[in-house]
C-alpha positions as YAML, in Angstrom:
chain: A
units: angstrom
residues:
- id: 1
  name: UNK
  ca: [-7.72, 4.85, 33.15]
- id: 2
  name: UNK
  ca: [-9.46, 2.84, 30.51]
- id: 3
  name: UNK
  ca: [-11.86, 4.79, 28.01]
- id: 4
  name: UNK
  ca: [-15.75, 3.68, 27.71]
- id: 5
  name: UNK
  ca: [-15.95, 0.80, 25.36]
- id: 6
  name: UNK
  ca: [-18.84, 3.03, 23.37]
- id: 7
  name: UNK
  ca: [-15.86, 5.36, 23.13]
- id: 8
  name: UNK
  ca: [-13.54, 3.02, 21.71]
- id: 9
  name: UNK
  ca: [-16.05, 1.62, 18.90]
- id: 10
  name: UNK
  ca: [-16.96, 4.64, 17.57]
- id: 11
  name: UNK
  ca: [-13.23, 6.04, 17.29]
- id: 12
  name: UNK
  ca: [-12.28, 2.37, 15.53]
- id: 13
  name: UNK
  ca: [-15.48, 2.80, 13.18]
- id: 14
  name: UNK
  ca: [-14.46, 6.74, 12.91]
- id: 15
  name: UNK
  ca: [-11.17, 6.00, 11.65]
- id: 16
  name: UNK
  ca: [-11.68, 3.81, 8.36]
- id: 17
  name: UNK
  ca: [-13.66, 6.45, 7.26]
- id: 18
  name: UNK
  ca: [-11.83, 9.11, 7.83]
- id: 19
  name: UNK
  ca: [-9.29, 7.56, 5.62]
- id: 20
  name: UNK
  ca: [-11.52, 6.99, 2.75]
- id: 21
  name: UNK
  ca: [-12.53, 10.37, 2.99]
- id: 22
  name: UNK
  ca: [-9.22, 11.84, 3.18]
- id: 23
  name: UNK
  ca: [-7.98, 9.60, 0.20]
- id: 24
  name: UNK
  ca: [-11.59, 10.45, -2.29]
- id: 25
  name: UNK
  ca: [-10.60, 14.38, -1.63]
- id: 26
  name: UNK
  ca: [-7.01, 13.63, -2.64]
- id: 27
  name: UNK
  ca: [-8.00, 11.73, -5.52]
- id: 28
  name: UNK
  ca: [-10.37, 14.99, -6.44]
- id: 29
  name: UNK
  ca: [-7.35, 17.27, -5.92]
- id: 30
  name: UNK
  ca: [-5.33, 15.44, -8.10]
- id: 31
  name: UNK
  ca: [-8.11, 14.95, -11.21]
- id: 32
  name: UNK
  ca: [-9.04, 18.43, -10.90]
- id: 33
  name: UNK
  ca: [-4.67, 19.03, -10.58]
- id: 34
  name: UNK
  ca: [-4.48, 17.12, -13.75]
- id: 35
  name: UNK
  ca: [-7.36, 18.43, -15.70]
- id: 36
  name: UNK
  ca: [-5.76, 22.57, -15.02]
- id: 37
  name: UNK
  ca: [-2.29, 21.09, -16.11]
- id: 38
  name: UNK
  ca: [-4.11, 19.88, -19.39]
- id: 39
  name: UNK
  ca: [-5.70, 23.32, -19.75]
- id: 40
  name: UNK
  ca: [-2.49, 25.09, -19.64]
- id: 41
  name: UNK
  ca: [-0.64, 22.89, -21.80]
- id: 42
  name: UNK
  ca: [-3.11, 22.89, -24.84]
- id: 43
  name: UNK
  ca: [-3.95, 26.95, -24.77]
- id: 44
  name: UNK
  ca: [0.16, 26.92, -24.59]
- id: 45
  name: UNK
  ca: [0.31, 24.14, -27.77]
- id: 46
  name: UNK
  ca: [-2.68, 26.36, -29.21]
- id: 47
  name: UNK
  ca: [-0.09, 29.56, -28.95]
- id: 48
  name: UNK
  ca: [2.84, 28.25, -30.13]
- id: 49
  name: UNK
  ca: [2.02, 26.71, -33.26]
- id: 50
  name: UNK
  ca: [3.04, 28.90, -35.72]
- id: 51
  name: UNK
  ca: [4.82, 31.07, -33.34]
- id: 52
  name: UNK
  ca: [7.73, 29.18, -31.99]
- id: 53
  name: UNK
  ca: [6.59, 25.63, -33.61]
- id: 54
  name: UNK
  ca: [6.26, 24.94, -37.28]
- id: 55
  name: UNK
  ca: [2.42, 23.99, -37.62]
- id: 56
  name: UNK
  ca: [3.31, 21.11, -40.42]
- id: 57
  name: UNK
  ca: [5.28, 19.26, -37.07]
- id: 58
  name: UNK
  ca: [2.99, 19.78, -34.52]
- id: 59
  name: UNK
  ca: [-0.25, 21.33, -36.10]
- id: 60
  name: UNK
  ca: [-2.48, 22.69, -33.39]
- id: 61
  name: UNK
  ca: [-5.37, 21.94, -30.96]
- id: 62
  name: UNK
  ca: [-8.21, 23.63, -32.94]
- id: 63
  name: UNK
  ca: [-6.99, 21.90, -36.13]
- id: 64
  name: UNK
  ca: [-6.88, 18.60, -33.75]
- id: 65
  name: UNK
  ca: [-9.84, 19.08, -33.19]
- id: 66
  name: UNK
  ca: [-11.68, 19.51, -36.54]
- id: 67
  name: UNK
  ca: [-9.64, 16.29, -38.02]
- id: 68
  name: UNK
  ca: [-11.39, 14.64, -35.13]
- id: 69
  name: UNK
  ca: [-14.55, 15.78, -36.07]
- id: 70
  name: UNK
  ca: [-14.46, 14.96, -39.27]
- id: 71
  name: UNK
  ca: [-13.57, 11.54, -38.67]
- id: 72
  name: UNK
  ca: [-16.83, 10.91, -36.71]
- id: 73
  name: UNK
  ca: [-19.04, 12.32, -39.42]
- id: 74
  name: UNK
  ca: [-17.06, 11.21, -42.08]
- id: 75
  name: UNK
  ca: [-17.48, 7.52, -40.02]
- id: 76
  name: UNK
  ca: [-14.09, 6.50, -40.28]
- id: 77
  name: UNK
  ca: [-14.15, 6.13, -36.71]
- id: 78
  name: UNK
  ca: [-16.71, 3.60, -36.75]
- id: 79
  name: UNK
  ca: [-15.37, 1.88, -39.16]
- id: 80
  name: UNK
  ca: [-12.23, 1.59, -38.18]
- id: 81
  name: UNK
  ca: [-12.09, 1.81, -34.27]
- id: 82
  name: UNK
  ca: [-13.84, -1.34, -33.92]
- id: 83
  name: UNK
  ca: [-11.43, -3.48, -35.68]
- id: 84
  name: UNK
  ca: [-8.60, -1.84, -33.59]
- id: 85
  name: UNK
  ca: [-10.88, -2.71, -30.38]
- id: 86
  name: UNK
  ca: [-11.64, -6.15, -31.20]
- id: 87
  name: UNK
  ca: [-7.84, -7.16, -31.83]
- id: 88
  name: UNK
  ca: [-6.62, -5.46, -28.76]
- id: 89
  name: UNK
  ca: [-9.11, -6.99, -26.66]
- id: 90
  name: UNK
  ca: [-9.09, -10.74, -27.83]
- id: 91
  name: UNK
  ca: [-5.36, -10.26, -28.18]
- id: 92
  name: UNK
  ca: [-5.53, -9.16, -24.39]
- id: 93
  name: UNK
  ca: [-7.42, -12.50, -23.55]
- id: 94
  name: UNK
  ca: [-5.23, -14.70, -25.51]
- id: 95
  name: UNK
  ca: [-1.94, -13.34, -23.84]
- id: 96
  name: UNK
  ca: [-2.96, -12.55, -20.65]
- id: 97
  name: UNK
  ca: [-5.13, -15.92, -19.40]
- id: 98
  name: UNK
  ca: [-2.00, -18.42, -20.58]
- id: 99
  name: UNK
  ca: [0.76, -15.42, -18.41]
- id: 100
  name: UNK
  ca: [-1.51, -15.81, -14.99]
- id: 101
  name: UNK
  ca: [-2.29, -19.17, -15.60]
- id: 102
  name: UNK
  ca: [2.08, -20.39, -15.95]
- id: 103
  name: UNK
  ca: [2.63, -17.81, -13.41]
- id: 104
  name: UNK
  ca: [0.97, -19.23, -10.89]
- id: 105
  name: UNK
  ca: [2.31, -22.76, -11.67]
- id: 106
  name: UNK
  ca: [6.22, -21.79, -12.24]
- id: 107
  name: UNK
  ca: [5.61, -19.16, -9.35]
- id: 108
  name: UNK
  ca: [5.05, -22.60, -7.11]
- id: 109
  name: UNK
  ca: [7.04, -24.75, -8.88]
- id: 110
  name: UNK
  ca: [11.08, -24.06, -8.68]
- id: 111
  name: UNK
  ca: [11.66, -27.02, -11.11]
- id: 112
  name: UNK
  ca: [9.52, -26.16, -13.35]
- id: 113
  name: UNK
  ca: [10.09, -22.71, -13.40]
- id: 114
  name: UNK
  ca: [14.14, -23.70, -14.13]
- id: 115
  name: UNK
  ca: [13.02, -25.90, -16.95]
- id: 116
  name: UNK
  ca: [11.23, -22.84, -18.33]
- id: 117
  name: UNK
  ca: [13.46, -20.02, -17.15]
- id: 118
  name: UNK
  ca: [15.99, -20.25, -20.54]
- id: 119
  name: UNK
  ca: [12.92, -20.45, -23.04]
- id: 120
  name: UNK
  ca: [11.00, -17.73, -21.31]
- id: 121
  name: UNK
  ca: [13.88, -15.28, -21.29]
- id: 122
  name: UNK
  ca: [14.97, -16.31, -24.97]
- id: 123
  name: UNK
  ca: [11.53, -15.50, -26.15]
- id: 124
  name: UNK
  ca: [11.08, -12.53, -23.77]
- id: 125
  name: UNK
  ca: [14.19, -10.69, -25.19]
- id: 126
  name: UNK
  ca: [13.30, -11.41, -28.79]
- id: 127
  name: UNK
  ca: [12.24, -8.07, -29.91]
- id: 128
  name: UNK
  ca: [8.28, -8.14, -30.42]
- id: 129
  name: UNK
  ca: [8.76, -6.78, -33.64]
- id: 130
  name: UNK
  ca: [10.86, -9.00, -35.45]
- id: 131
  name: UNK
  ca: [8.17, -11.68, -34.78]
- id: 132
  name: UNK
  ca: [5.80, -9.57, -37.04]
- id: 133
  name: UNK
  ca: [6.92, -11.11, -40.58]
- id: 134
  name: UNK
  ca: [6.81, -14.59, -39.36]
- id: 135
  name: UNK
  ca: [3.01, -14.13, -38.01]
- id: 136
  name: UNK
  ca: [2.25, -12.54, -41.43]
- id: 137
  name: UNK
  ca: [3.53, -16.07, -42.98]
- id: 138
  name: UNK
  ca: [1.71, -18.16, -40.57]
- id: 139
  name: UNK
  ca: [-1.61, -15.79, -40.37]
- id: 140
  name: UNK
  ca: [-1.77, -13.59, -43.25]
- id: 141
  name: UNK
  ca: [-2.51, -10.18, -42.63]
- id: 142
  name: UNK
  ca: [-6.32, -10.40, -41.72]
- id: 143
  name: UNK
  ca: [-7.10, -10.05, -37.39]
- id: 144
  name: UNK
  ca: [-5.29, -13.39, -36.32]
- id: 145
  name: UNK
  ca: [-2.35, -12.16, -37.08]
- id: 146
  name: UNK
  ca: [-2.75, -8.68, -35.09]
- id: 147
  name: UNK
  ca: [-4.30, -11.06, -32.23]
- id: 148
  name: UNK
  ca: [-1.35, -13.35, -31.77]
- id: 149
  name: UNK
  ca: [1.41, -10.77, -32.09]
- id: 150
  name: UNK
  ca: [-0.96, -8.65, -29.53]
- id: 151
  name: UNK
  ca: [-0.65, -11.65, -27.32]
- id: 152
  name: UNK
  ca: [3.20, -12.07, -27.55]
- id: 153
  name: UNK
  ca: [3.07, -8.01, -26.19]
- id: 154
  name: UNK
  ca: [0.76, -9.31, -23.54]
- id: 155
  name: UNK
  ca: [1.60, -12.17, -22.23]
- id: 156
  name: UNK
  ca: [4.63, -11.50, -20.13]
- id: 157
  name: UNK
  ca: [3.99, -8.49, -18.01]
- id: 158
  name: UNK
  ca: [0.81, -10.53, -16.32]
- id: 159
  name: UNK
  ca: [3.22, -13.93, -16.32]
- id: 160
  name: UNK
  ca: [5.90, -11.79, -14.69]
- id: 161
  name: UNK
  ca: [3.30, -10.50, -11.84]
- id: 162
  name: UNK
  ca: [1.89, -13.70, -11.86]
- id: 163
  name: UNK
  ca: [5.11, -15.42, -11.20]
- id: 164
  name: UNK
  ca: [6.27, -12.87, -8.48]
- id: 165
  name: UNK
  ca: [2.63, -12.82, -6.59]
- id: 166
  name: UNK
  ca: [2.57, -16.72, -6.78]
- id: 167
  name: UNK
  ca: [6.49, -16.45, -5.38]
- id: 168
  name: UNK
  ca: [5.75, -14.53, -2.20]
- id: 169
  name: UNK
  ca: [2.90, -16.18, -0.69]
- id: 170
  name: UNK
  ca: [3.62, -15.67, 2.94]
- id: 171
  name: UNK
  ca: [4.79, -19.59, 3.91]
- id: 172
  name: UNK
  ca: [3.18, -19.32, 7.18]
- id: 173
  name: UNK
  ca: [-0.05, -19.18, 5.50]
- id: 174
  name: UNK
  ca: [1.02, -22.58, 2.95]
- id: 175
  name: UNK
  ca: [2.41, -23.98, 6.61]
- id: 176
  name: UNK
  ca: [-0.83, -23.46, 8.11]
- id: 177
  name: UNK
  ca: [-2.83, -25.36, 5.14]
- id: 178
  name: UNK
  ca: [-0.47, -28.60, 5.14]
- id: 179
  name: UNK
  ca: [-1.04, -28.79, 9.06]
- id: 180
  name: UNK
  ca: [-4.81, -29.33, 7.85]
- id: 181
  name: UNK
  ca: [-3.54, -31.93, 5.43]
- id: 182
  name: UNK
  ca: [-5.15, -29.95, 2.95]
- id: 183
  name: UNK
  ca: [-4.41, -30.80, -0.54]
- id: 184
  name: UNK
  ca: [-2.57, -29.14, -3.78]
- id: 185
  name: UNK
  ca: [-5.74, -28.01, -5.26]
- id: 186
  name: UNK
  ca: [-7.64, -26.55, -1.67]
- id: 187
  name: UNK
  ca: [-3.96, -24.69, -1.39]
- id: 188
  name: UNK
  ca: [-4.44, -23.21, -4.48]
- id: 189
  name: UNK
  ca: [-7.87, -22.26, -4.36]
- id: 190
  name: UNK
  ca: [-7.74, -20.66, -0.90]
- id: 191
  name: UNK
  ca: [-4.65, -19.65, -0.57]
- id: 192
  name: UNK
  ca: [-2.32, -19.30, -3.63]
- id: 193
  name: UNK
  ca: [-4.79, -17.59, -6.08]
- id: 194
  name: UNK
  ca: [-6.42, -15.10, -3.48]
- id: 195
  name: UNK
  ca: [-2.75, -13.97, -2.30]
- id: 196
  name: UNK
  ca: [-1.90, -13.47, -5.86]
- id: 197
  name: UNK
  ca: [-5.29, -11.98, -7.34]
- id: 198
  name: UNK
  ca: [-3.66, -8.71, -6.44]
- id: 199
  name: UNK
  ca: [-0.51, -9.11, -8.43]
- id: 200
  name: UNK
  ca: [-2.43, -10.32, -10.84]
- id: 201
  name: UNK
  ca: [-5.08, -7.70, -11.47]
- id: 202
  name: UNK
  ca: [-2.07, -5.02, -11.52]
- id: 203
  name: UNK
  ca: [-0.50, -7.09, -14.63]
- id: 204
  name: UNK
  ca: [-3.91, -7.15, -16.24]
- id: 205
  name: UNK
  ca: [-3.50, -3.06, -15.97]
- id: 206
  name: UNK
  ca: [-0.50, -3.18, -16.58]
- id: 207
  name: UNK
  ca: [-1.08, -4.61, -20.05]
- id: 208
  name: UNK
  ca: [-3.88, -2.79, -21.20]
- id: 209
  name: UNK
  ca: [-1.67, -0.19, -23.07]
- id: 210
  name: UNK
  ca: [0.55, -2.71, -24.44]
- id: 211
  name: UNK
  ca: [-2.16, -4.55, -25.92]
- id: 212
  name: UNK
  ca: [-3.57, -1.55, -27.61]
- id: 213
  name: UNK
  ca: [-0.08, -1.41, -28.56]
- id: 214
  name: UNK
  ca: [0.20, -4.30, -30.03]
- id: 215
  name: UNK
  ca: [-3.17, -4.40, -32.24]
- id: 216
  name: UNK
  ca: [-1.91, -1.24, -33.71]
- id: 217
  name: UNK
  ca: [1.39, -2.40, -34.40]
- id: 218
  name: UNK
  ca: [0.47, -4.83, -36.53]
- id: 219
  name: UNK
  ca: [-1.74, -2.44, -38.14]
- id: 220
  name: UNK
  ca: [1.19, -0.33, -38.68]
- id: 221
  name: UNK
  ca: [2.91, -3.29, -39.89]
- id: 222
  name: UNK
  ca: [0.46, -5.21, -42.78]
- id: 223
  name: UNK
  ca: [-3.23, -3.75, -42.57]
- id: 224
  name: UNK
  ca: [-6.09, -2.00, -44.95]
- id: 225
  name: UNK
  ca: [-8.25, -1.48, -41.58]
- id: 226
  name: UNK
  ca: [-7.89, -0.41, -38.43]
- id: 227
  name: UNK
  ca: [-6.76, 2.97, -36.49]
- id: 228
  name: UNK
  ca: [-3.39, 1.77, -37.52]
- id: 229
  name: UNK
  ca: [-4.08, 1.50, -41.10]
- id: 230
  name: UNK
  ca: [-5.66, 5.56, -40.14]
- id: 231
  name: UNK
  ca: [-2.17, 6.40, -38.69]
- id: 232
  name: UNK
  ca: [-0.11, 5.47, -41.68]
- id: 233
  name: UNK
  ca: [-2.98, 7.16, -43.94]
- id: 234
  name: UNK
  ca: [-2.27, 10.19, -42.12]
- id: 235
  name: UNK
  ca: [1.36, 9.81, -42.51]
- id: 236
  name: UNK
  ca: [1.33, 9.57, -46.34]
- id: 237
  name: UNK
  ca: [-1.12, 12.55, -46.35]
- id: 238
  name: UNK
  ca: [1.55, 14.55, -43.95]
- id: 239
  name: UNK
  ca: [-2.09, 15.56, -41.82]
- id: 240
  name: UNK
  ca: [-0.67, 15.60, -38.89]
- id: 241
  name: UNK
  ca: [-3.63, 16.97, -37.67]
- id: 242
  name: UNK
  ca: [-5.58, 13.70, -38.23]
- id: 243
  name: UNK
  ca: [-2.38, 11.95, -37.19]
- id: 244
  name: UNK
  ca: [-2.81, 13.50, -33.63]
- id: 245
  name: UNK
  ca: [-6.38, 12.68, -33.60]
- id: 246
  name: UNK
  ca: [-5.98, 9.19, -34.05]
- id: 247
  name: UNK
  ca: [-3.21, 9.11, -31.23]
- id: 248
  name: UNK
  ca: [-5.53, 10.74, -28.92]
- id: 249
  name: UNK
  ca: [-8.52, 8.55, -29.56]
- id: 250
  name: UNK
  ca: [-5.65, 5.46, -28.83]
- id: 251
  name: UNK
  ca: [-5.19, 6.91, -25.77]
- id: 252
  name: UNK
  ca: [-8.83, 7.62, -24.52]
- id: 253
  name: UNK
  ca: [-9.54, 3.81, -25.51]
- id: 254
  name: UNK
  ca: [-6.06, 2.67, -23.11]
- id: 255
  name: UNK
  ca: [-7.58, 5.21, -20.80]
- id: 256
  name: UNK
  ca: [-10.91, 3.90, -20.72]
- id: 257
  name: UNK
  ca: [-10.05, 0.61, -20.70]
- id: 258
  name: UNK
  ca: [-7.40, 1.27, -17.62]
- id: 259
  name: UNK
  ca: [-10.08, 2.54, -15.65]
- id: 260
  name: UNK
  ca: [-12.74, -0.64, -16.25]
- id: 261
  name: UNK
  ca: [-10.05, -2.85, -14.70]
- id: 262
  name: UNK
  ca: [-9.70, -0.37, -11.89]
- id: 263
  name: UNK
  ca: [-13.30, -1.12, -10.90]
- id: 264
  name: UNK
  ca: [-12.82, -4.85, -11.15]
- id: 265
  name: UNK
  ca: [-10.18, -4.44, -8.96]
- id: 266
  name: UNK
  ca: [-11.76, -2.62, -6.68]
- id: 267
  name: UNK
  ca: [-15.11, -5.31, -6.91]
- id: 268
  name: UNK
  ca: [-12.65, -8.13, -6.96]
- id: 269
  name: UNK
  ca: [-10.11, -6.61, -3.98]
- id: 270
  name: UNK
  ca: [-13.14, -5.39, -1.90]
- id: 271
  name: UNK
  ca: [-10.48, -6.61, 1.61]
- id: 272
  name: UNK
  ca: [-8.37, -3.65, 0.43]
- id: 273
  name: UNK
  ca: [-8.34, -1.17, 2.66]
- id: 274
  name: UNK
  ca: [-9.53, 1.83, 0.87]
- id: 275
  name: UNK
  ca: [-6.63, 4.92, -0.10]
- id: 276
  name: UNK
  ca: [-3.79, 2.25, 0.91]
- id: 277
  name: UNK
  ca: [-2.22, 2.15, -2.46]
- id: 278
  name: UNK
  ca: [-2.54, 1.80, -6.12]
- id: 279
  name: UNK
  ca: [-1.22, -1.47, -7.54]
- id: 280
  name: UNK
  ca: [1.02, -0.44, -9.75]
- id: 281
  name: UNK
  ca: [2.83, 3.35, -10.62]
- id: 282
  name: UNK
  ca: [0.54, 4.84, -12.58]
- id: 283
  name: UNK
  ca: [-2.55, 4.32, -10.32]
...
């Protein structure tokens, strides 16, 4: 016996929601979860140092937190921070547009992409690091250099995405559009790039912390500004204090900027159902 159809829509329109609303009250679980795990772990740093820890290794969360204090009032912060951002982020740009961009082309193209396969692995397994004297003789040791080397960090984990998303288009789909006698560029418009926007978006998160990486690398590696240039300054000071300050403001900016791409890719990937998955681990 068949069920009224008024039955049937509001049990279909029921059940979306019910998901959403079963995934936002895991997600609150899990941030409140995280936030009590975070609680117990600095009142346990807070007891140890000096107890079990040496204080000069690890200092401690109330001494943390002063060093961080005084580098807001002291504006070091603002002085410094800013440089940091602005390499990370234009460093971000100039790796990640070029990785989507030859992604999606080698991801289509098999010639091309064997052409390109011994280059791309040969530069790919250089280690990042060992680029950093050679982009101090080409750029000096002003931002370009900390923007380029940035990029070399960045580029290949959205090329790699790229490349796979671009890869696994379903065929039937690409089968469909030649029946149409569409052309290259329709294919890739309405086809290619929205099947691999999702790929794409999780190498763009993906990144984010290695770009932040990357700007304060080269800090770390030539520099008389940046959060870097704060890190070393701690260093040669042995404050470790301030040294853990600066880390933790490095990690509220990947944090931060993790999150920002999470809402564009929820804006951009509005056809995803809702609590079905995060695109990458850490999501």
């Amino acid at each position: 016996m068949s069920e009224p159809v008024g039955t049937l829509t509001t049990l279909r329109a029921a059940r979306p929601t019910g998901r959403r609303r079963g995934y936002s009250r895991r997600r609150a679980m899990g941030n409140v979860g995280a936030v009590l795990v975070g609680i117990v772990l600095v009142l346990t740093w807070q007891w140890a140092s000096g107890r079990v820890l040496d204080e000069l290794w690890v200092s401690k969360p109330t001494a943390i937190w002063t060093a961080l204090v005084q580098l807001l009032t002291a504006g070091d912060l603002a002085r410094h921070a800013p440089t940091t951002l602005y390499e990370a982020t234009a460093g971000f740009v100039v790796g990640a547009v070029p990785g989507a961009l030859l992604g999606l082309v080698l991801g289509r193209n098999q010639m091309l992409a064997s052409i390109a396969r011994p280059y791309l692995v040969g530069f790919y397994s250089t280690p990042r690091l060992a680029l950093a004297p050679l982009f101090i003789i080409w750029f000096g040791i002003d931002a370009p250099m900390k923007i380029y080397f940035t990029a070399t960090v960045v580029f290949f984990p959205v090329f790699l995405t790229a490349f796979t998303g671009a890869a696994e288009v379903p065929p039937q789909m690409l089968d469909t559009i030649r029946l149409m006698k569409a052309g290259r560029l329709f294919a890739y418009r309405h086809v290619i790039l929205p099947s691999t926007m999702v790929w794409i978006i999780a190498g763009f998160r993906q990144s984010v912390p290695h770009a932040v990486t990357g700007a304060v690398v080269g800090e770390l590696v030539a520099s008389n500004r940046g959060l870097g240039f704060l890190l070393i300054q701690a260093a040669g000071q042995f404050n470790t204090a301030k040294l853990f300050a600066v880390l933790f403001v490095l990690i509220a900016i990947a944090l931060v900027s993790y999150e920002l791409l999470g809402v564009l890719e929820h804006r951009l990937l509005r056809w995803k159902k809702s609590g079905s998955g995060e695109l990458d681990a850490l999501g």
